[in-house]
C-alpha positions in Angstrom: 0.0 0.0 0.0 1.7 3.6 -0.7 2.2 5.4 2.2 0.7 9.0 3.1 3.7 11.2 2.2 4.1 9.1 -1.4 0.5 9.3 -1.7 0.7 13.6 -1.0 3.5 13.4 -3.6 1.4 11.7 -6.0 -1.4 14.4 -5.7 0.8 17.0 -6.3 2.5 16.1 -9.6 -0.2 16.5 -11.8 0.0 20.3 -10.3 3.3 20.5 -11.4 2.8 19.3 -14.6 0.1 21.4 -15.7 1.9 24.3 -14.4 5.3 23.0 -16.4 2.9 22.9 -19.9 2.2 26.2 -19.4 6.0 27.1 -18.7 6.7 25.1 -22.0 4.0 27.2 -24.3 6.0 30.3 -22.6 8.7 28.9 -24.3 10.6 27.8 -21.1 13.3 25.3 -21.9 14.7 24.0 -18.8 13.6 25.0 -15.2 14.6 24.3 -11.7 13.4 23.2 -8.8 13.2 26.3 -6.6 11.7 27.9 -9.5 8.8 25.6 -9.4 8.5 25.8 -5.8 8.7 29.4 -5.9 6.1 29.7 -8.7 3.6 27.5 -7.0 4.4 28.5 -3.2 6.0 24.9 -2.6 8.6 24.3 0.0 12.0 23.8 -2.9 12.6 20.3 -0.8 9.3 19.1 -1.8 9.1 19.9 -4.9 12.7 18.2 -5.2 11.4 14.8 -3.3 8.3 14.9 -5.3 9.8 15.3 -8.7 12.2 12.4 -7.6 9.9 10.1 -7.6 9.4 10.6 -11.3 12.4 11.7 -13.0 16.3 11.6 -12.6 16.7 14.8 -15.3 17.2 17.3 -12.7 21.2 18.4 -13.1 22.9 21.1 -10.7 22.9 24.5 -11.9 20.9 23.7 -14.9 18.2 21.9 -13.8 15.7 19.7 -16.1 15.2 20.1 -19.2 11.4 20.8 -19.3 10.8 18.4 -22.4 12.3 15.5 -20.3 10.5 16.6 -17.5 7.4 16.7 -18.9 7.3 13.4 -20.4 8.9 12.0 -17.3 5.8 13.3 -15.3 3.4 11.5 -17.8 5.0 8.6 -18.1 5.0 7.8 -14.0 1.3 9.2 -14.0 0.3 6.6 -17.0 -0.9 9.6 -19.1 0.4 8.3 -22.0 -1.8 5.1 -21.3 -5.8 6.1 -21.7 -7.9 4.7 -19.1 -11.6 3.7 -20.0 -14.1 4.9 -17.6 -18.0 4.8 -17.7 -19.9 7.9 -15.5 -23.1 7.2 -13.3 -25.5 9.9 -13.4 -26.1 12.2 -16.6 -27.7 15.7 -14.0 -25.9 18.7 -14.1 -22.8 17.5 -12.8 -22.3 14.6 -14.6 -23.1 16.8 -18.2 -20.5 19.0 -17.1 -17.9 16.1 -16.4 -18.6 14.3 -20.1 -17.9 17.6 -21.3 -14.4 18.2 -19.5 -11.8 18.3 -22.8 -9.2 18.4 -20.5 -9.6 14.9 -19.3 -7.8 13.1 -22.3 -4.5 14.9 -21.2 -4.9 13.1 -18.5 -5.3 9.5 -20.0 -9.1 9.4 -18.8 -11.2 8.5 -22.0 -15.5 9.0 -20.3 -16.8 6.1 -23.2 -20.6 6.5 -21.9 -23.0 7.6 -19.0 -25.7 5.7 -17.2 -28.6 7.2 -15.9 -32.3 6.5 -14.5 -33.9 9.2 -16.1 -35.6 8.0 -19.3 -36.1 11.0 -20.7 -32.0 11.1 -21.0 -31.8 7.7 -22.6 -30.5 7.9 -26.1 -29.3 11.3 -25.7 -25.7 12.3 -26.5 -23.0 15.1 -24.4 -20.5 15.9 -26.3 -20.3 12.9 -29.2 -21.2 10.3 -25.2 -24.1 8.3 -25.1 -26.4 8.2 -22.3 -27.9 4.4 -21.7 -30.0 3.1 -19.6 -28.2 2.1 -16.1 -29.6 -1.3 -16.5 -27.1 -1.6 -20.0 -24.4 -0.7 -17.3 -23.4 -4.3 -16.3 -23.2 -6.2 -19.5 -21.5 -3.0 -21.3 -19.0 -3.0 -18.2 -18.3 -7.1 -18.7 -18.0 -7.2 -22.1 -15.8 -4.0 -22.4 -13.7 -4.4 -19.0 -14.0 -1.2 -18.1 -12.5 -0.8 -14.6 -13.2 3.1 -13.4 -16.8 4.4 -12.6 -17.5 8.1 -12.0 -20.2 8.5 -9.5 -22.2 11.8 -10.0 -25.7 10.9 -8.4 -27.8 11.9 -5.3 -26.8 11.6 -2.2 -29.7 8.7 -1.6 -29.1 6.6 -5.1 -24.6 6.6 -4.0 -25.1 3.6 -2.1 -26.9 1.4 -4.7 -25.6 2.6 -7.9 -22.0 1.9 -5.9 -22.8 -1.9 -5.4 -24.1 -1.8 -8.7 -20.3 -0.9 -10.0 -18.7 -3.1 -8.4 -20.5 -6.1 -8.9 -19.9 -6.3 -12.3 -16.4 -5.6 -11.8 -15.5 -1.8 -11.7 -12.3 -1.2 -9.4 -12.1 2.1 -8.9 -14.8 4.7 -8.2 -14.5 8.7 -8.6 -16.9 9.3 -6.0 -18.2 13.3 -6.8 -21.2 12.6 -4.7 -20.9 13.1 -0.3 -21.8 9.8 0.5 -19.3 7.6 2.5 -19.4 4.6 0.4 -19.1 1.3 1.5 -17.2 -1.1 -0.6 -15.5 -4.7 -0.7 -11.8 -5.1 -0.3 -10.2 -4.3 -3.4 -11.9 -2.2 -5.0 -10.2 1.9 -4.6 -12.8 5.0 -3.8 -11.5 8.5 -4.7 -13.9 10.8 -2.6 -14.3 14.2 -4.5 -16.7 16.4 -2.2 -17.0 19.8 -3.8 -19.0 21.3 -1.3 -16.5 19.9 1.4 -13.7 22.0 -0.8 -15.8 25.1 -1.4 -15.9 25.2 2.7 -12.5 25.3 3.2 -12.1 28.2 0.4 -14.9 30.1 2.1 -13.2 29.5 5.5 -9.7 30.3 4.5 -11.0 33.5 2.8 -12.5 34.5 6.0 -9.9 34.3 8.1 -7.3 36.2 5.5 -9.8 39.0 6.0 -10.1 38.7 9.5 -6.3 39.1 10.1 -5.8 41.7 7.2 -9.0 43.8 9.1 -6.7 43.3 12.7 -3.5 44.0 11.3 -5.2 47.3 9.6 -6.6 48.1 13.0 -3.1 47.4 14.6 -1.2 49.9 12.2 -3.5 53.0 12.6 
C-alpha cells in the first residue's frame, strides 16, 4: 500500500505538470526546482522529493530540461496510457464532467454515461451516449471497463455503488458526499466539492479577518 507522504506526492505532480505545460507554451526550456516551488508557493525540498519520484533529469545549476520533464511526469502518471471509464449519473454535474476536454491529457477516456432518467436515454454530451443504467453491467463485462464516476444523489450513491462493483468496476470517482461502502479491493476517490468550497470560504475568511486586525493594529 503507498504510504501518506508518497501518496501527497502523487497528488501533487499533476499540479506541477500542468503548471510545467504552461511554462513550455511560454517557451521555457529547462527550469529548476526552486523555481517551481517558488512559482507554485512549494517548499523547494518538496518539490525536489516529489519530482524524484518521477524523474532523474534534474542536473545542478541547470536543472531539467522541461521536455524531459514533462514526459517523465506522464510517463509515472500513465498519461500516456488512456484509461476507460463509464460515468453514473447524466444531471448537471455529470453533463459537465462528459464535457471536461481536458480529461484526455490526462489518460481518462468517459466512453458513456448511465442514468435513471428515461427522458435522457438515447441522448448524447459531447459525441457520449447516455444508456440506460440497467445496459451498465453487460457494457462494463463485455468492455472491461475498470473506473466508474459517480455523480448521483446523495440517496441513489449507495446502490448505484454496489451496482459498479458487482460487475467488476475497481475504482470509483466518488463526486457525490456519500461515504461509500465497498468490498476489499476495489479503490474509492472521494471528490466532495461542497466539502472544498468550505474550506475556500473559511480560509477566505480568516485572511480577512487578520488583514482587518493587522489594519486596526497599524492606525
Amino acid at each position: 500500500m503507498m504510504g501518506m507522504e508518497a501518496s501527497a506526492s502523487l497528488l501533487r505532480l499533476p499540479k506541477y505538470l500542468a503548471y510545467l505545460k504552461i511554462r513550455q507554451r511560454q517557451g521555457v526550456t529547462s527550469i529548476s526546482s526552486t523555481k517551481i516551488a517558488e512559482d507554485l508557493r512549494q517548499s523547494p525540498v518538496q518539490v525536489r522529493k516529489d519530482l524524484a519520484l518521477a524523474s532523474s533529469a534534474g542536473r545542478p545549476k541547470t536543472g531539467y530540461p522541461m521536455d524531459t520533464l514533462i514526459a517523465d511526469l506522464e510517463r509515472f502518471l500513465g498519461y500516456h496510457n488512456t484509461n476507460d471509464a463509464f460515468l453514473i449519473g447524466a444531471g448537471h454535474l455529470g453533463r459537465a464532467l462528459l464535457s471536461y476536454q481536458a480529461f484526455g491529457e490526462y489518460g481518462v477516456s468517459i466512453l458513456a454515461a448511465f442514468d435513471t432518467d428515461k427522458s435522457l436515454h438515447g441522448t448524447e454530451v459531447d459525441g457520449k451516449p447516455v444508456l440506460p443504467v440497467t445496459k451498465l453491467p453487460d457494457l462494463a463485462r463485455r468492455m472491461r471497463v475498470q473506473i466508474g464516476i459517480l455523480a448521483v444523489p446523495e440517496t441513489e450513491a449507495q446502490s448505484m455503488c454496489d451496482l459498479m462493483t458487482s460487475c467488476g468496476i475497481r475504482a470509483i470517482w466518488n463526486f457525490t458526499v456519500q461515504h461509500l461502502e465497498i468490498p476489499e479491493g476495489v479503490i474509492v476517490r472521494d471528490e466532495n466539492l461542497a466539502a472544498s468550497f468550505a474550506i475556500l470560504s473559511k480560509q477566505l475568511s480568516v485572511t480577512i479577518e487578520n488583514e482587518t486586525l493587522k489594519g486596526g493594529r497599524e492606525s
